[in-house]
C-alpha positions as CSV (number, residue, x, y, z in Angstrom):
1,X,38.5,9.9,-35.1
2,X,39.0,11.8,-32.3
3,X,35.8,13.7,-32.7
4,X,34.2,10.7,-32.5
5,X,36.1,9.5,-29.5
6,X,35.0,12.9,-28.1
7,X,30.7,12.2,-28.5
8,X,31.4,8.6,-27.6
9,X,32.7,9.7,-24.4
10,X,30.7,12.8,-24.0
11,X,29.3,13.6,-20.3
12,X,25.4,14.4,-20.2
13,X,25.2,15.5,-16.7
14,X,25.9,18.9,-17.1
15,X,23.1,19.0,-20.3
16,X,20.3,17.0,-19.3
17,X,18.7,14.6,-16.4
18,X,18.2,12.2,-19.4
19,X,20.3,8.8,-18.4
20,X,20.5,6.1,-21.0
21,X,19.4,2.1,-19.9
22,X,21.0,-0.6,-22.1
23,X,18.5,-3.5,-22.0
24,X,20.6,-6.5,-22.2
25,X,19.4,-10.5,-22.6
26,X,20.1,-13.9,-23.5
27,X,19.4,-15.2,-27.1
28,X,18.1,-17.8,-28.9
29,X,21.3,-20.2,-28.9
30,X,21.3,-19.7,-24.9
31,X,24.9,-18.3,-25.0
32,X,24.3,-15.3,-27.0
33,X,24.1,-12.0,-25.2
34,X,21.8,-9.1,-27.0
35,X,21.3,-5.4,-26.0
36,X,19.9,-2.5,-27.5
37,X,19.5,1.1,-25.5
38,X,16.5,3.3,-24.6
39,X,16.6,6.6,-23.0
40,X,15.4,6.9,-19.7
41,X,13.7,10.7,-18.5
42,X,15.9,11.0,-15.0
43,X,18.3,8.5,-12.7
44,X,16.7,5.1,-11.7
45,X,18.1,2.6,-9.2
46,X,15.6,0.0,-9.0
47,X,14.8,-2.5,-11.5
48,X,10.7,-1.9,-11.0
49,X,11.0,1.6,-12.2
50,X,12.5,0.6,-15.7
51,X,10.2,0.0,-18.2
52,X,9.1,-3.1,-19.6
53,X,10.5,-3.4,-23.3
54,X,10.0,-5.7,-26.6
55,X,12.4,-6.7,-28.7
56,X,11.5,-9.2,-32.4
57,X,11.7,-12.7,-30.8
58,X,12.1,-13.5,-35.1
59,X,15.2,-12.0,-35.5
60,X,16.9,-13.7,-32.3
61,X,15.1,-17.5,-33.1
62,X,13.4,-16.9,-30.1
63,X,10.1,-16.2,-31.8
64,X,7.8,-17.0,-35.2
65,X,7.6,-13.6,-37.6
66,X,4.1,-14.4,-37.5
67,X,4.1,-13.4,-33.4
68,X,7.4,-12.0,-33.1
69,X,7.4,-9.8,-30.3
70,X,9.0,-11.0,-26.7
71,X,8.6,-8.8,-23.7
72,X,11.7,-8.1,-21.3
73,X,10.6,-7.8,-17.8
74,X,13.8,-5.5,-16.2
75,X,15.5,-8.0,-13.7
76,X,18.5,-6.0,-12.1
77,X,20.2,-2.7,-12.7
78,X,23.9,-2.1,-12.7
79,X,26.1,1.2,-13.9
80,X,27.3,1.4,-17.6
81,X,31.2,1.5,-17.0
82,X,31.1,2.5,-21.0
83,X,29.1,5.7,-20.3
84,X,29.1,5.6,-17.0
85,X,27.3,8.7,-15.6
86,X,24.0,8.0,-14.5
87,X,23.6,5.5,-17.3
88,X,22.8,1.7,-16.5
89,X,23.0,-1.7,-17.7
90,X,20.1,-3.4,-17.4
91,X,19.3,-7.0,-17.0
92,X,16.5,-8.6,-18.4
93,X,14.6,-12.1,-18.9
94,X,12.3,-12.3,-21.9
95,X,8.2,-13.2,-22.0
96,X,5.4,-14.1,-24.6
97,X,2.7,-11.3,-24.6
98,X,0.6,-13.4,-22.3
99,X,3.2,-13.0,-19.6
100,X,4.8,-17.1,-20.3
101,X,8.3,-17.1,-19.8
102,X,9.8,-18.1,-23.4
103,X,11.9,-21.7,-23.6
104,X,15.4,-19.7,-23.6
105,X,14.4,-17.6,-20.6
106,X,15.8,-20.2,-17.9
107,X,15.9,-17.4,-15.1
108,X,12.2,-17.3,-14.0
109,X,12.4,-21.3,-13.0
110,X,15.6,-20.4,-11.0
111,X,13.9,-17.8,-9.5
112,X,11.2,-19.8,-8.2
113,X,13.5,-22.4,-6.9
114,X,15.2,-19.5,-5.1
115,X,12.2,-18.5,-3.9
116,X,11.5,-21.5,-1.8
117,X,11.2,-20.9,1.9
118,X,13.7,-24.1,2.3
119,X,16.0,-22.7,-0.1
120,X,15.5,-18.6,1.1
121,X,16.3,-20.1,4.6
122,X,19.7,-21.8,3.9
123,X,21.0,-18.4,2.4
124,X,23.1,-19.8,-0.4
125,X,26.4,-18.4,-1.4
126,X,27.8,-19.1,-4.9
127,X,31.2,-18.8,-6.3
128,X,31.9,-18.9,-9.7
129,X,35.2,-19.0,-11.4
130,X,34.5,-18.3,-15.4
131,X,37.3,-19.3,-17.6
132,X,37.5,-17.8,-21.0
133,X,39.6,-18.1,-24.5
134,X,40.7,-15.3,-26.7
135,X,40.8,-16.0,-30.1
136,X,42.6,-14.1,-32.7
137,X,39.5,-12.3,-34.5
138,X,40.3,-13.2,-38.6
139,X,41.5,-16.6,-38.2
140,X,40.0,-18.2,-34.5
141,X,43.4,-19.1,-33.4
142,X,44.2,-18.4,-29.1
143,X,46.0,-14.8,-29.1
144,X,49.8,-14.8,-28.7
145,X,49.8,-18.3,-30.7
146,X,51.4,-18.8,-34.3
147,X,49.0,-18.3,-36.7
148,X,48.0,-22.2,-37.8
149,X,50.8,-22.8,-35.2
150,X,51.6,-24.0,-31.6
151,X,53.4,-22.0,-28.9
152,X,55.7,-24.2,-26.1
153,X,54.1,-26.6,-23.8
154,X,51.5,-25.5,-21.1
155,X,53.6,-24.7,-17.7
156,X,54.7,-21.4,-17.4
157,X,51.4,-20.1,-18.4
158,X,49.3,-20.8,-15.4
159,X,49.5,-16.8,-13.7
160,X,52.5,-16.1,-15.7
161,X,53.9,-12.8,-16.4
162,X,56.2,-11.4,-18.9
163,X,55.3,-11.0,-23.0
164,X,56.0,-14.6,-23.6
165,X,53.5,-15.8,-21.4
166,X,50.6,-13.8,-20.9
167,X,48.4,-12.6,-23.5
168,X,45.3,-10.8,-23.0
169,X,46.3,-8.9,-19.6
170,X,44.8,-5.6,-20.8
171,X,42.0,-7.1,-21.6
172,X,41.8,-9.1,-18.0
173,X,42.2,-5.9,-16.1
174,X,40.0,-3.7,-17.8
175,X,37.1,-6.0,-17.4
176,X,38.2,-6.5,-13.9
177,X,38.0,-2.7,-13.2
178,X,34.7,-2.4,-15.4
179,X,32.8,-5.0,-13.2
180,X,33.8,-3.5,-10.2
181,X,32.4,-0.1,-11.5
182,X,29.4,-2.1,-12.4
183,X,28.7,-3.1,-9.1
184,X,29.8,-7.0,-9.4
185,X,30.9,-8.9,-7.0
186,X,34.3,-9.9,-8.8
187,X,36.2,-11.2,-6.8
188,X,39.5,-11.9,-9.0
189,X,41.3,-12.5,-11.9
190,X,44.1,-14.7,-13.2
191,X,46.1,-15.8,-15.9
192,X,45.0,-19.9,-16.9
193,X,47.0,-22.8,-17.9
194,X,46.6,-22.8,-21.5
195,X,47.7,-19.4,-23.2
196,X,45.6,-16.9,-24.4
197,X,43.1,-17.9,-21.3
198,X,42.1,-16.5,-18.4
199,X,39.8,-16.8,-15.4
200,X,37.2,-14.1,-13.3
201,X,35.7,-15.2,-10.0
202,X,32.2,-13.6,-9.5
203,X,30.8,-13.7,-5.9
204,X,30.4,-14.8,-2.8
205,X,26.3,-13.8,-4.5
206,X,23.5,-15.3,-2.8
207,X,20.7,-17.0,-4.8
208,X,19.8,-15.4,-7.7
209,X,22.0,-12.6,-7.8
210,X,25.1,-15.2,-8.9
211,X,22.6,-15.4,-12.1
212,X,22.3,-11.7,-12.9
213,X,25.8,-10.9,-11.6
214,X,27.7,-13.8,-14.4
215,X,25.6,-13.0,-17.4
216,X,26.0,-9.0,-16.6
217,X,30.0,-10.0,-16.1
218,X,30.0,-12.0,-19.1
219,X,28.3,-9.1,-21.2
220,X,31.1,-6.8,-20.0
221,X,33.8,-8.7,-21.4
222,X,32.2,-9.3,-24.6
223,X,32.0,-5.9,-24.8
224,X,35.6,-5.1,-23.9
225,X,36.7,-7.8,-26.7
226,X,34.8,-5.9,-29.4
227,X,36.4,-2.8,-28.8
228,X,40.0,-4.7,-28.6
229,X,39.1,-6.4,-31.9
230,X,38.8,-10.2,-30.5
231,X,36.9,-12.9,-30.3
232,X,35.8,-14.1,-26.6
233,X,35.5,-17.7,-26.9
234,X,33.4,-19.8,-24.1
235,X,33.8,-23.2,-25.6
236,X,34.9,-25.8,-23.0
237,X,37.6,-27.6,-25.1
238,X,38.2,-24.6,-27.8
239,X,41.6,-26.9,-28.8
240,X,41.9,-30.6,-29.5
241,X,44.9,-32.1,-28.0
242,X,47.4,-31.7,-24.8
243,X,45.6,-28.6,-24.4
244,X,43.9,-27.2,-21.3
245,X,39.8,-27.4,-21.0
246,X,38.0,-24.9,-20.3
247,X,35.4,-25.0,-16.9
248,X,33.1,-22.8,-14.9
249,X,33.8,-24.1,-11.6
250,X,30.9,-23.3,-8.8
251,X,31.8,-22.6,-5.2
252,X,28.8,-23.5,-2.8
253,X,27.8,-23.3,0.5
254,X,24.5,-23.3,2.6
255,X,24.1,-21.8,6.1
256,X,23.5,-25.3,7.7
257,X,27.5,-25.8,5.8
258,X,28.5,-23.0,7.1
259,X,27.7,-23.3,11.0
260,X,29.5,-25.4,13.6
261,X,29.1,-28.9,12.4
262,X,28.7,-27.8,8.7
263,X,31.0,-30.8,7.6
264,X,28.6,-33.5,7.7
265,X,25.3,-31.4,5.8
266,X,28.3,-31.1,3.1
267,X,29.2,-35.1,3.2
268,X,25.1,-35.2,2.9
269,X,24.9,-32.5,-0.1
270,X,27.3,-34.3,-2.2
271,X,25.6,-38.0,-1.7
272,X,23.1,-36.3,-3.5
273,X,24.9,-35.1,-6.5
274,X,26.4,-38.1,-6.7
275,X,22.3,-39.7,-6.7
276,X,21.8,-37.4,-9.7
277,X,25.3,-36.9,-11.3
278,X,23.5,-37.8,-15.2
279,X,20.8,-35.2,-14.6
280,X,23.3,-32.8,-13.2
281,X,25.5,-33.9,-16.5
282,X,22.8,-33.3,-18.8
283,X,21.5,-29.6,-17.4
284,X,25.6,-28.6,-17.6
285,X,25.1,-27.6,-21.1
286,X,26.1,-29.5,-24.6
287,X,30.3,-29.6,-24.9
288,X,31.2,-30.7,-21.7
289,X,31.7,-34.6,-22.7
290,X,35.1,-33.1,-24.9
291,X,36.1,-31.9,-21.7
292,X,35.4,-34.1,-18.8
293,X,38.1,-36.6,-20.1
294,X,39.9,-37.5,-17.3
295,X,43.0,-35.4,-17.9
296,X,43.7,-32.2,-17.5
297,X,42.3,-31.7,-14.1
298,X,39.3,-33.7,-14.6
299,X,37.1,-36.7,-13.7
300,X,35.4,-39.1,-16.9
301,X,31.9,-37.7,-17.3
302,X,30.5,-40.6,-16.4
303,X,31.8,-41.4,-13.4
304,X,31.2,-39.3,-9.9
305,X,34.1,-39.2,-7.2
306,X,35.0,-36.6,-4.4
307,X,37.9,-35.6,-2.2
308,X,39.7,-33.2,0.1
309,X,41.8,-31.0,-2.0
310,X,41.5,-33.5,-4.9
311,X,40.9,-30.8,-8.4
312,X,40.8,-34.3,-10.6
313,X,37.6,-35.2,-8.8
314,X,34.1,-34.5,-9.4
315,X,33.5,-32.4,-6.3
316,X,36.1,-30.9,-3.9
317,X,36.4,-30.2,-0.6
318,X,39.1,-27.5,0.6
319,X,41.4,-28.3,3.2
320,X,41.0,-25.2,5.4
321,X,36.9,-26.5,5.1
322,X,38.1,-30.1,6.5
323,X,40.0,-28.7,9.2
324,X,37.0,-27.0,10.4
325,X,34.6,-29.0,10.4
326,X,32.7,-26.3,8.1
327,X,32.8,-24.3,4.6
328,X,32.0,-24.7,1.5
329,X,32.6,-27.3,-1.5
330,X,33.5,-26.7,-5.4
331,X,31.4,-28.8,-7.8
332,X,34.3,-29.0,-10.6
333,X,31.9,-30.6,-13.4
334,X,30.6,-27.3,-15.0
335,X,31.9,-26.4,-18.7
336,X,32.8,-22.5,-19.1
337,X,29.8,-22.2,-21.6
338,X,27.2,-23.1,-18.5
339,X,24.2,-21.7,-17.6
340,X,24.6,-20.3,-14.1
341,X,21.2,-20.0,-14.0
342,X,20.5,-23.1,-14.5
343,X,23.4,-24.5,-12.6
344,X,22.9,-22.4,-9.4
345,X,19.2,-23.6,-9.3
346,X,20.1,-27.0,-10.0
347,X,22.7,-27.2,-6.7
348,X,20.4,-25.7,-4.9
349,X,17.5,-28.1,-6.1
350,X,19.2,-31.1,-5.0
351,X,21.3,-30.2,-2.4
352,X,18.3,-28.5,-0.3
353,X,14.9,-29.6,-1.5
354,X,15.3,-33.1,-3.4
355,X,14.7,-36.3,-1.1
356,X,15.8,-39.5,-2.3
């Protein structure tokens, strides 16, 4: 084993300029992250010197078996913290042949919308803090639980520490430390209120970067859970009872939000998410109804309400954001299994462009 330890980790740099590019996208269920590698014949750093690539669409139910072959178009590069060198992750959205972005590929709209003078103008900064479960890999049960078992009441959990209250740290850190290798914009990590889960904050990114930068993060720690031998669990409400949900809470700001006076384009922003709170409901992704229940830090899924400092709400606005008169806001309605593509766009959409 520890001849194989030695190849895995084997340095190239000294024996060849060859770098290897680990194509990575986003399956047929949405959720699921694929990747495959491809050697490269010297050190690239920008995404439109990677080759396009194709990949059987049949084999991923993104594509028929009688025209199986999707086309990734490279999207953005970051460093392989697994064999680091000059060896890269790449980030890719998938095409038909004819150059159509496929169903599942939900980046090329976002990018569009991103795109937009208005929208390129306001600069938008994103946030996002992705919570996470770790299950036990035999049996699906949270780590550090009793297996078919319950372990004491959520309270000391919440950024605990000591080996009756956090579970998962190792794994925490090194995906912390692998992102930041990566070139993320992590911004933090911390211990959540249910055991066994955990939060990482990606950004401030701007546009679509806060895309390529979650999926790239959430790739990462997938695959720092199959070395550890668990199961990375995204679903919003992973346990049924007086347990805590699971959310991937967005952080947003424009310029106009940002500048003196910012306070009242925010007030503006979030009367229109609260004009199209069922479409914004409905593009969150399937799961989130078990969540928003009302408890547990929530508001009802069907009802929209904001407030200063107020984490039961719908929307947030920080303190330190009233008291200036400028900031930012957190719309608290997203499920952890969200698309931030799709999400991102969708603030952006309605909060800059849409006119009611």
């Amino acid at each position: 084993m520890s001849v194989l330890s030695d190849l895995v980790n084997l340095d190239l740099s000294d024996s060849t300029d060859k770098v290897i590019a680990e194509y990575i996208w986003i399956g047929g269920s949405g959720m699921d992250l694929r990747s495959k590698a491809r050697t490269l014949c010297g050190p690239v750093s920008d995404p439109s010197d990677v080759p396009k690539w194709s990949y059987d669409g049949s084999s991923t139910g993104q594509a028929s078996g009688e025209d199986s072959e999707v086309i990734l178009y490279p999207q953005a590069i970051f460093r392989d913290p697994f064999r680091r060198g000059n060896n890269i992750l790449v980030l890719c959205d998938a095409y038909t042949a004819a150059g159509e972005p496929i169903p599942t590929n939900k980046r090329d709209a976002a990018a569009k919308i991103f795109s937009h003078p208005d929208v390129a103008a306001e600069v938008p900064w994103y946030g996002i803090e992705q919570e996470y479960n770790l299950l036990q890999k035999d049996v699906k049960w949270p780590i550090g639980w009793p297996i078919g078992g319950f372990p004491g009441p959520q309270g000391p959990y919440y950024c605990g520490v000591g080996a009756d209250k956090a579970f998962g740290r190792d794994i925490s850190e090194a995906h912390y430390k692998a992102c930041l290798y990566a070139g993320i914009n992590i911004s933090g990590i911390n211990g959540e209120v249910m055991p066994g889960q955990w939060e990482f904050q990606v950004g401030p990114s701007v546009g679509i970067s806060a895309g390529d930068e979650m999926w790239v993060a959430r790739y990462i720690l997938e695959r720092i859970t199959e070395i550890a031998g668990v199961v990375l669990c995204f679903d919003p409400k992973p346990i049924q009872g007086d347990w805590s949900v699971a959310c991937a809470d967005i952080n947003y700001s424009t310029k106009s939000m940002r500048d003196d006076g910012g306070i009242k384009v925010i007030r503006k922003a979030i009367e229109k998410l609260k004009l199209r709170h069922k479409e914004h409901i409905a593009a969150y992704r399937e799961g989130n109804k078990r969540r928003l229940n009302g408890q547990h830090e929530t508001n009802d899924i069907n009802t929209f309400s904001w407030g200063v400092a107020n984490r039961c709400a719908s929307v947030r606005v920080g303190r330190d954001t009233e008291k200036k008169g400028k900031g930012y806001f957190e719309d608290r309605r997203l499920p952890s299994n969200m698309d931030p593509y799709v999400a991102t766009a969708m603030i952006a959409e309605t909060t800059i462009l849409w006119k009611p």
